[in-house]
C-alpha positions in Angstrom: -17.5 9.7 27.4 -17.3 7.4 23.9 -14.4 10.1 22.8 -12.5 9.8 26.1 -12.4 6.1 25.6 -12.2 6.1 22.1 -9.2 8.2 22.2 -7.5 6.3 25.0 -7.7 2.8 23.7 -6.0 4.4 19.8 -3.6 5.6 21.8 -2.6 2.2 23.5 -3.4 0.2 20.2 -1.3 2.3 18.3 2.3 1.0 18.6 0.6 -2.6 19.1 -1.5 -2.9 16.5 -2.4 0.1 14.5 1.1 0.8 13.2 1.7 -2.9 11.6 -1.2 -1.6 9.5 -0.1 1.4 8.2 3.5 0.4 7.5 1.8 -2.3 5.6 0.2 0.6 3.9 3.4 1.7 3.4 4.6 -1.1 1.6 1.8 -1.2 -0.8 2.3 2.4 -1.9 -1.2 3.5 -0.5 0.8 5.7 1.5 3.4 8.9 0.6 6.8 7.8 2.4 8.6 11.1 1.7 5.7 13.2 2.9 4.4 10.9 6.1 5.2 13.5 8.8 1.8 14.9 7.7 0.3 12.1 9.0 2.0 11.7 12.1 1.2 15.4 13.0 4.2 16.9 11.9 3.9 19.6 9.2 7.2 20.8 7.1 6.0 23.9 6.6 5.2 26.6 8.7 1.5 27.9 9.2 0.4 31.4 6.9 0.2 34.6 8.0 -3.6 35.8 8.8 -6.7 33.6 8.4 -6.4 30.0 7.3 -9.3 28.3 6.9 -9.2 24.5 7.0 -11.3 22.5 4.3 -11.0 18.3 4.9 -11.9 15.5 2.2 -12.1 11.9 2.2 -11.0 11.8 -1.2 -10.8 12.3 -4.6 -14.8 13.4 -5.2 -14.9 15.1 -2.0 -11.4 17.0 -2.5 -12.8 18.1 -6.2 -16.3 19.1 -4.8 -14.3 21.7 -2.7 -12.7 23.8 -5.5 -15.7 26.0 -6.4 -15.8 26.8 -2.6 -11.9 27.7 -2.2 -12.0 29.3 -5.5 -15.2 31.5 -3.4 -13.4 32.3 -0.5 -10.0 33.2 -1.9 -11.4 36.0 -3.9 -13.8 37.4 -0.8 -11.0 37.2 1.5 -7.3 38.3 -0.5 -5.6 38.1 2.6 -6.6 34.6 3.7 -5.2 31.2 2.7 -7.1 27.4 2.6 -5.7 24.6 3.4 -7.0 21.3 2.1 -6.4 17.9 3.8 -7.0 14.2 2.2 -6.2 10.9 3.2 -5.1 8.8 -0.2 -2.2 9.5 -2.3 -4.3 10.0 -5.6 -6.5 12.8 -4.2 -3.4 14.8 -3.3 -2.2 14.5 -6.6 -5.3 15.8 -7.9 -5.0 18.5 -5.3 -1.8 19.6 -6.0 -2.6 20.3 -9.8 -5.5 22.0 -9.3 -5.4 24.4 -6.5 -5.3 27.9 -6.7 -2.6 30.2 -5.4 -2.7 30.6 -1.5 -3.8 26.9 -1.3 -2.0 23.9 -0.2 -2.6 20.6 0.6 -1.6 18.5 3.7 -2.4 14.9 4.3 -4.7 14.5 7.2 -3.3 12.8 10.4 -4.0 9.4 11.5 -6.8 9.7 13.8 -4.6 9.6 17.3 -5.3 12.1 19.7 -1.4 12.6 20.2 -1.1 13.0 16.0 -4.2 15.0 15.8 -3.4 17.7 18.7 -0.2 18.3 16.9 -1.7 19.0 14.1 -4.5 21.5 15.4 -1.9 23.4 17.8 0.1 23.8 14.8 -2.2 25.3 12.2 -4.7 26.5 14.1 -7.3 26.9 11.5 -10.0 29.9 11.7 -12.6 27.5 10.4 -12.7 24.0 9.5 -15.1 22.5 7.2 -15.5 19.2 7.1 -16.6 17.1 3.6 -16.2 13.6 5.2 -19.1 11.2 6.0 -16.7 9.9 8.0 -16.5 11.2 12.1 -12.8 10.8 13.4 -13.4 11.1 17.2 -9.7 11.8 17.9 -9.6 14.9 15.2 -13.6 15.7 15.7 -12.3 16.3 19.0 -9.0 17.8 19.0 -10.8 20.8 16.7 -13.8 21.2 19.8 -11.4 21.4 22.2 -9.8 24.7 20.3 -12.8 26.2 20.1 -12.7 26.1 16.4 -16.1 26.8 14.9 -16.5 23.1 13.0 -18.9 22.9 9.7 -20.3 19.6 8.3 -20.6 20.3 4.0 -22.6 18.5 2.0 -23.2 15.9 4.7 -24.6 13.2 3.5 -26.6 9.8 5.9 -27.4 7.4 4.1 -30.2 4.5 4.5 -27.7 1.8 6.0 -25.7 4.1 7.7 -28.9 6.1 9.3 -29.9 2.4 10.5 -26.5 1.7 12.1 -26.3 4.9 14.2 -29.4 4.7 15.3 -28.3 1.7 16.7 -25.6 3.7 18.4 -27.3 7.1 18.7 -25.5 7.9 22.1 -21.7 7.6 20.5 -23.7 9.1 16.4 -24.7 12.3 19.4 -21.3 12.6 20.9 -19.4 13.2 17.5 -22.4 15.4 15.8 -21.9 17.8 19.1 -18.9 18.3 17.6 -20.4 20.1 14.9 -21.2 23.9 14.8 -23.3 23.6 12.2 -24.2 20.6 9.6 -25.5 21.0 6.0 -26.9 18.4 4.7 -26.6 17.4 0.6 -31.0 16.9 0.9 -33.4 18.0 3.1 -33.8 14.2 4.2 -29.9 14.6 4.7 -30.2 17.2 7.3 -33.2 15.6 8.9 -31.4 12.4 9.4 -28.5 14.7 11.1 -31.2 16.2 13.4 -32.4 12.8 14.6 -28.7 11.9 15.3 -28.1 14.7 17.0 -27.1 17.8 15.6 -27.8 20.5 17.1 -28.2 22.8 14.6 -28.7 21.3 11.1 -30.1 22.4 7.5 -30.3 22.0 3.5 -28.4 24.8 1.5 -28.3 22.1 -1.3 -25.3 19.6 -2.6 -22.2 21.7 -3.5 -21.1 19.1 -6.6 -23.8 21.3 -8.4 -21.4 23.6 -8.1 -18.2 21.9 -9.6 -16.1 24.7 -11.2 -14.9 23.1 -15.0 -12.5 20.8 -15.0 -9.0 21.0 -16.4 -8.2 20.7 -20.0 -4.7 20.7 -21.7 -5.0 21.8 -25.0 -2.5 20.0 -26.6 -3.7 16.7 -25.2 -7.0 17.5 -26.4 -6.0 18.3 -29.9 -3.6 15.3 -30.2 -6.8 13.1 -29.1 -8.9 15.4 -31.6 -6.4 14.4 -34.5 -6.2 10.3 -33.1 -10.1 9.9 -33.6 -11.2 12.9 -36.6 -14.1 10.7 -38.0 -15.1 8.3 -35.5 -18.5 7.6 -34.0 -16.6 8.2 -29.5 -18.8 7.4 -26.8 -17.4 7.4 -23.1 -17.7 5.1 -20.0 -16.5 7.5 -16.9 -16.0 5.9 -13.9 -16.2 2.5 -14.8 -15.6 -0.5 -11.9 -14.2 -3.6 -11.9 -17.0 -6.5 -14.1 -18.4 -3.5 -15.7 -15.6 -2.5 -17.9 -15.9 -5.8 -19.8 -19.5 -5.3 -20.4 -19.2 -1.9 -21.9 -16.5 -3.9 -24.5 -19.1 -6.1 -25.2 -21.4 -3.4 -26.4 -19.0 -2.1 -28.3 -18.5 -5.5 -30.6 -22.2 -5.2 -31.3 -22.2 -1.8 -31.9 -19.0 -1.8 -33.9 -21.3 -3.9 -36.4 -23.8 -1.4 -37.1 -21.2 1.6 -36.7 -17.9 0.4 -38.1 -15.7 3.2 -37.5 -16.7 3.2 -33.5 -14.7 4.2 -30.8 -14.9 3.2 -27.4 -13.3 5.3 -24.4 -13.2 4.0 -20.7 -11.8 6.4 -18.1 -12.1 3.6 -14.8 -12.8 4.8 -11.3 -9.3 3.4 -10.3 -6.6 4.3 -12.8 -4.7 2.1 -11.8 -6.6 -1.2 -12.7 -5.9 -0.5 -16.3 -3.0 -2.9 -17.1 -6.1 -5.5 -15.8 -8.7 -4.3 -17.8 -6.8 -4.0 -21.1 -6.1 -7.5 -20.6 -9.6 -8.7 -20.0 -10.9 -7.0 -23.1 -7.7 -8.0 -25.0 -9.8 -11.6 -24.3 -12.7 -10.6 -26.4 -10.3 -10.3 -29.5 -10.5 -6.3 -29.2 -7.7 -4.4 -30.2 -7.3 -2.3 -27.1 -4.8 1.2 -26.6 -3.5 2.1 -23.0 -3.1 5.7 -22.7 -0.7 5.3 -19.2 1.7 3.5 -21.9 1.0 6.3 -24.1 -0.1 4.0 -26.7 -1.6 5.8 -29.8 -5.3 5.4 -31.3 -5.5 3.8 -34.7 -8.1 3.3 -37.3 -8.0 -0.2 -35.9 -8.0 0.5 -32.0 -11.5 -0.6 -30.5 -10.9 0.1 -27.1 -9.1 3.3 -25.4 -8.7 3.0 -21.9 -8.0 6.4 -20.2 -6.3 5.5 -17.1 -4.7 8.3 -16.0 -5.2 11.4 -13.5 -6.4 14.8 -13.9 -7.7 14.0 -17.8 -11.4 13.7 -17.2 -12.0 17.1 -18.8 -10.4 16.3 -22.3 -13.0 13.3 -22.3 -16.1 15.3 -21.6 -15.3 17.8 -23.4 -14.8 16.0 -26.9 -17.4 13.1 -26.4 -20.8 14.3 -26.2 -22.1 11.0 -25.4 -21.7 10.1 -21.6 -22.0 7.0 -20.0 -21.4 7.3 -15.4 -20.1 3.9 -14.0 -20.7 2.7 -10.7 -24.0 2.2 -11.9 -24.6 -0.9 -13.8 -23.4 -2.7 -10.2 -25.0 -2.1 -7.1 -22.4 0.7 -6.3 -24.0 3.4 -6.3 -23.5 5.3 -9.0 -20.6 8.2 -9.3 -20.6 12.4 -10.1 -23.1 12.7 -13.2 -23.3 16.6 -12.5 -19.4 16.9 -14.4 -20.2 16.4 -17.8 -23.5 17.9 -17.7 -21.7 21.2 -17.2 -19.8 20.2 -20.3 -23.2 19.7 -22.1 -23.0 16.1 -23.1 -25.9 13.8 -22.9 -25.6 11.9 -19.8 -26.5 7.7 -19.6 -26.8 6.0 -15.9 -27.7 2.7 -14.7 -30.5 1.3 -12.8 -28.0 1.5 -9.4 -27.8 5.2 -8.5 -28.0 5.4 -5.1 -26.0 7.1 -4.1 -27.1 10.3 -6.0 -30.6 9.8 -4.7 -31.2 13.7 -4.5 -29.5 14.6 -6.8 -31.0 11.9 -9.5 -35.0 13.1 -8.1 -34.2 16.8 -9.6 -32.3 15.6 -12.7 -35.1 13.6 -13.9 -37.8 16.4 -13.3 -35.6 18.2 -15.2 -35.4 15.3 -18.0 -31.6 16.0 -17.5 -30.7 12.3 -17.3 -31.3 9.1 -19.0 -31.5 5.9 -17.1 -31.4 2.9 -18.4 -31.8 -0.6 -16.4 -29.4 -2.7 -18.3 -26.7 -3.3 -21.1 -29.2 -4.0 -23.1 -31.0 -0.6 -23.0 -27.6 1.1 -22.9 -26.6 -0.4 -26.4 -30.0 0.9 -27.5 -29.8 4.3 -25.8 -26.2 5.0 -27.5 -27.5 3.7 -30.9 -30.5 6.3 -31.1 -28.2 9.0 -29.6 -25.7 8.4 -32.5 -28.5 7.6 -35.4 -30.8 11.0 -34.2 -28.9 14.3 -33.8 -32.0 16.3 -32.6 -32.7 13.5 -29.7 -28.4 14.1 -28.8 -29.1 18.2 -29.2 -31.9 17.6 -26.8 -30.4 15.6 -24.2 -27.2 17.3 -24.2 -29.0 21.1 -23.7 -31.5 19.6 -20.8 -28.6 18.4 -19.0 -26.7 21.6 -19.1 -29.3 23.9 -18.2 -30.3 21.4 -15.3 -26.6 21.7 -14.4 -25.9 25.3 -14.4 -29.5 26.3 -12.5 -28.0 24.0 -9.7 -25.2 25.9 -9.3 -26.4 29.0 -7.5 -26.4 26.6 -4.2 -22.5 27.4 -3.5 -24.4 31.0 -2.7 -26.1 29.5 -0.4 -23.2 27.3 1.7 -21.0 30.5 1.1 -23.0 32.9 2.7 -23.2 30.6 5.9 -19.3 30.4 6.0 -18.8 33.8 6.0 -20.2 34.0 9.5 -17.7 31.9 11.2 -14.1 33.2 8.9 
């Protein structure tokens, strides 16, 4: 009944209000203008011949988490192709330059049951897995009425949210009946699902063990080798907006026990670098932008990495790894990445999000956590001053990293039941 009336007041709202919204998102780039017929339910290109299995992200982690599976299920099936959806501009960037051949991306409708029926009639996926903690009644349902088996990866409830839908368990029951099966990240994951409402729910494991490695260009890399031969590099991945000025702040009193120190921050949101560059500019810090293609000098403190699809050149040069999102109540963001890469791996006290995922690091002593700036300065000082403590860190995390990985066995084997 929630769906029916769910779908029914979108589809009213949608010239009145909904619209304004979305040309608003228009406007402010957060939308692809030439490509927007995807979202409408219009596809430009016609559906492939033979299976197509259907694979949907949020965005940029979730889209990435999904490569290790595609990469799975294009070599067991030859004759099969996978299409990947997203909603936000920067993850189908991402996903353009790094799928595999007889993959393409499409940008997931707006969640109207006119758009969304389009775009089911039109591709008519085999499978769909869905990577979104996000339910979209209007798509959740379009895909259950086409009989399409429907599979929730990596789901993942959180405290809060669990809390909220409990508080709406009738409308959370609705949506999860959806679902053939759900698989959650954590075994408190797929228990939280089963209390919601799924019908049939269990743990296989989180899939961002998984990750396949990420892409290098080799000439990039060795032009950043040649920019900092020398230097003393650590990294801040990830970094948000108030933490970015508190990692430069480490750096001036580090820089006066290390002189030659560099300093690399990759931010969450490339596109706040401009901001950032000035903010630490403020702390008399010479600063290089790497969007501007500005090069790194004996006298640059501070090189901000703001650009797309780089991440591996940073991992895989700097052994020493610090994960934003987590010195601010955010949550924390993908430690697993550079631990494949074998580089010691700093978080913050805030890791939330990771909960599981953090539990079997640190039986693992595959992760250092520190609680604040304080303990991070000290953590990168020891890791620079005592090569056996880095050589020790930096194997723990990597064997941690590559015994998680046999879970996309798991998530695979279910799969193959439904394709």
């Amino acid at each position: 009944m929630f769906i029916k009336i769910y779908n029914a007041l979108i589809t009213i709202l949608y010239p009145l209000v909904i619209k304004r919204y979305i040309n608003k998102r228009k406007e402010n780039g957060k939308e692809d203008v030439k490509r927007f017929n995807e979202r409408v339910g219009r596809p430009t290109m016609k559906r492939p011949e033979g299976k197509l299995i259907w694979l949907h992200g949020a965005s940029v982690g979730e889209s990435v988490s999904m490569l290790p599976l595609i990469q799975r299920i294009l070599d067991s099936y030859p004759d099969a192709h996978v299409m990947v959806t997203t909603g936000t501009v920067t993850s189908a960037d991402v996903m353009q330059k790094r799928l595999p051949e007889r993959a393409f991306h499409q940008f997931i409708p707006i969640d109207n049951p006119i758009f969304t029926t389009r775009f089911v009639k039109h591709w008519h996926p085999d499978v769909a897995l869905w990577f979104e903690s996000e339910l979209w009644p209007a798509m959740l349902s379009s895909i259950k009425r086409k009989n399409i088996p429907l599979i929730l990866i990596n789901g993942r409830i959180s405290n809060k949210s669990f809390k909220r839908w409990q508080q709406f368990d009738f409308i959370c029951k609705e949506l999860l009946s959806c679902f053939t099966l759900c698989l959650g990240q954590s075994e408190e994951d797929a228990y939280r699902l089963r209390v919601l409402g799924a019908a049939n729910s269990i743990c296989l494991g989180n899939l961002k063990y998984a990750g396949l490695p990420l892409p290098i260009d080799e000439v990039k890399r060795e032009e950043f080798v040649s920019q900092t031969q020398n230097r003393r590099i650590w990294l801040a991945s990830a970094t948000h907006d108030d933490e970015e000025v508190r990692i430069a702040k480490i750096h001036k009193r580090l820089k006066e026990k290390f002189p030659n120190l560099l300093t690399v921050i990759a931010p969450r949101h490339p596109q706040r670098g401009e901001d950032i560059q000035k903010k630490i500019n403020n702390l008399e810090l010479k600063t290089a932008l790497r969007s501007r293609n500005e090069k790194i000098t004996p006298q640059t403190d501070v090189y901000i990495a703001d650009t797309i699809g780089e991440m591996g050149i940073w991992y895989d040069v700097i052994n020493i790894v610090f994960i934003g999102g987590s010195l601010i109540p955010h949550g924390g963001q993908n430690f697993m990445e550079p631990s494949r890469v074998r580089d010691a791996v700093i978080v913050g006290p805030h890791m939330h999000n990771f909960t599981d995922a953090m539990n079997r690091a640190k039986k693992a002593d595959a992760i250092i956590q520190i609680t604040d700036t304080e303990e991070l300065q000290d953590m990168i000082t020891q890791l620079f001053e005592n090569k056996e403590l880095l050589d020790a860190k930096r194997s723990l995390a990597y064997n941690w990293a590559t015994s998680e990985a046999k879970v996309l066995e798991g998530i695979m084997d279910k799969v193959k039941g439904f394709i």
